[in-house]
C-alpha positions in Angstrom: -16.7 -3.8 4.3 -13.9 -4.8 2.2 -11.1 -1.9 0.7 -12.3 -0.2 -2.3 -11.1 -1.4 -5.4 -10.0 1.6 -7.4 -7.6 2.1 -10.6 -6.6 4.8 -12.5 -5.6 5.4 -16.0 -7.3 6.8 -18.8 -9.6 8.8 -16.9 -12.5 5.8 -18.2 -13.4 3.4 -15.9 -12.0 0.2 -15.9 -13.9 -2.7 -14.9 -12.2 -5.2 -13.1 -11.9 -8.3 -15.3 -14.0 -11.7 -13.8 -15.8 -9.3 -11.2 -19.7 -10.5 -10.5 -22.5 -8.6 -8.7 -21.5 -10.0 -5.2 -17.9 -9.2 -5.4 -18.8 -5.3 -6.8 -16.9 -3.0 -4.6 -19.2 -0.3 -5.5 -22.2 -2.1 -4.2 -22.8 -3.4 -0.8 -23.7 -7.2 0.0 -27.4 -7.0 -0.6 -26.3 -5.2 -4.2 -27.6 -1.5 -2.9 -24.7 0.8 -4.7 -22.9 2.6 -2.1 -22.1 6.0 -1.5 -19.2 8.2 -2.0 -18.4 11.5 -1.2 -15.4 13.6 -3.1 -13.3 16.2 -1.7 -11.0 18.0 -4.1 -9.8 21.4 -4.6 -8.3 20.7 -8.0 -11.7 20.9 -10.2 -10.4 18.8 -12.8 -9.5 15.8 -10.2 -12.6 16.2 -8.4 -14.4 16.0 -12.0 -12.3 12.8 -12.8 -13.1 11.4 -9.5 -17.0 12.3 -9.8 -17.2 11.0 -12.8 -15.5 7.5 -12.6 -17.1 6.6 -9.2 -20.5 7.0 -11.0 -19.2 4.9 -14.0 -18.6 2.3 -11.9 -21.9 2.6 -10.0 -21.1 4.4 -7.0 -23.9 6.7 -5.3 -23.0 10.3 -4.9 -23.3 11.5 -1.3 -21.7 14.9 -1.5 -19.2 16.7 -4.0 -16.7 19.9 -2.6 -13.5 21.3 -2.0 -11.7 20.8 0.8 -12.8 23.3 3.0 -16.7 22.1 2.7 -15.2 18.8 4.7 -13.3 20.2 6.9 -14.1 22.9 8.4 -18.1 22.5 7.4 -20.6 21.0 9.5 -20.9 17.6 9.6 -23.1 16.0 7.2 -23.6 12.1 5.9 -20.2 11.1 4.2 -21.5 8.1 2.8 -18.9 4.5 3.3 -16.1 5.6 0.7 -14.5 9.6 1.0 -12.1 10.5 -2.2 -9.8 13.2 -0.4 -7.7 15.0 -2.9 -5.3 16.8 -0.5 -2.0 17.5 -2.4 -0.8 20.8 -0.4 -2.6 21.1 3.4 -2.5 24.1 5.5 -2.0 24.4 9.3 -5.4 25.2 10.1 -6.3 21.6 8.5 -4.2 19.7 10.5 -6.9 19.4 13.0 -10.0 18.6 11.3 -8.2 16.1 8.6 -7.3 14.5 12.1 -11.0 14.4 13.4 -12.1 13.4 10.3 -9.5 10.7 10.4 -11.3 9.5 14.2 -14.6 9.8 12.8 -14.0 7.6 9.9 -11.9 5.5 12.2 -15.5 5.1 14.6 -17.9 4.6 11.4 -16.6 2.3 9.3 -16.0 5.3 6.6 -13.0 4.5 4.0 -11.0 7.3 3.3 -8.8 7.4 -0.5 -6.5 10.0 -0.2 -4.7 11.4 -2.8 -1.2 13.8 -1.8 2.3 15.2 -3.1 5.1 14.1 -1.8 5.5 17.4 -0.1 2.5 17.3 1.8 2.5 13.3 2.3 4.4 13.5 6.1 1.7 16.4 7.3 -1.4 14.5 6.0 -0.8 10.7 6.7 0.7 12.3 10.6 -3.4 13.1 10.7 -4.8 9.4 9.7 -3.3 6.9 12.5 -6.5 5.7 12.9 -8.6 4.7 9.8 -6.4 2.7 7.8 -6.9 5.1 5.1 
């Protein structure tokens, strides 16, 4: 499965300019939207996120903070996670890193968004899934 393709602005969803129904990179090869899952703790970026992965015809798997990835049991993530992690805790280090293997092993993508004063802590976690 090819990177997802996604760019922010507005807040709208902006659809990618010559893009046809094979080349969606919401959709898989056989056109079957695929799904997403969106992590946030920041209610308004998880909101933004929710709602422009739906515009552009992503599937939503499962909506949350942080903590309801984490530290939850595991569940179905989907093949795309939106990870809003801007500020990450000790106790996360850990599961961001087995999340970071499991994704690695399934084939998930993971999007994460940071600040730069949490950027060295989180990307130490994700040597493993390209995220």
């Amino acid at each position: 499965m090819g990177q997802a393709d996604f760019q922010y602005g507005s807040g709208d969803a902006i659809v990618m300019p010559g893009r046809d129904a094979a080349n969606d990179c919401s959709k898989d090869r056989a056109g079957i939207p695929l799904a997403v899952s969106i992590f946030a703790d920041r209610i308004h970026v998880r909101d933004t996120m929710r709602d422009d992965a739906q515009a552009v015809g992503f599937r939503l798997e499962a909506i949350g903070n942080i903590a309801d990835l984490l530290n939850g049991d595991a569940h179905s993530l989907g093949e795309v996670v939106l990870l809003d992690c801007p500020v990450i805790e000790g106790a996360n280090l850990e599961p961001l890193t087995l999340l970071d293997i499991r994704a690695a092993r399934s084939g998930v993508q993971l999007v994460i968004s940071t600040s730069v004063g949490a950027l060295d802590d989180v990307f130490g976690c994700l040597d493993q899934s390209n995220p």
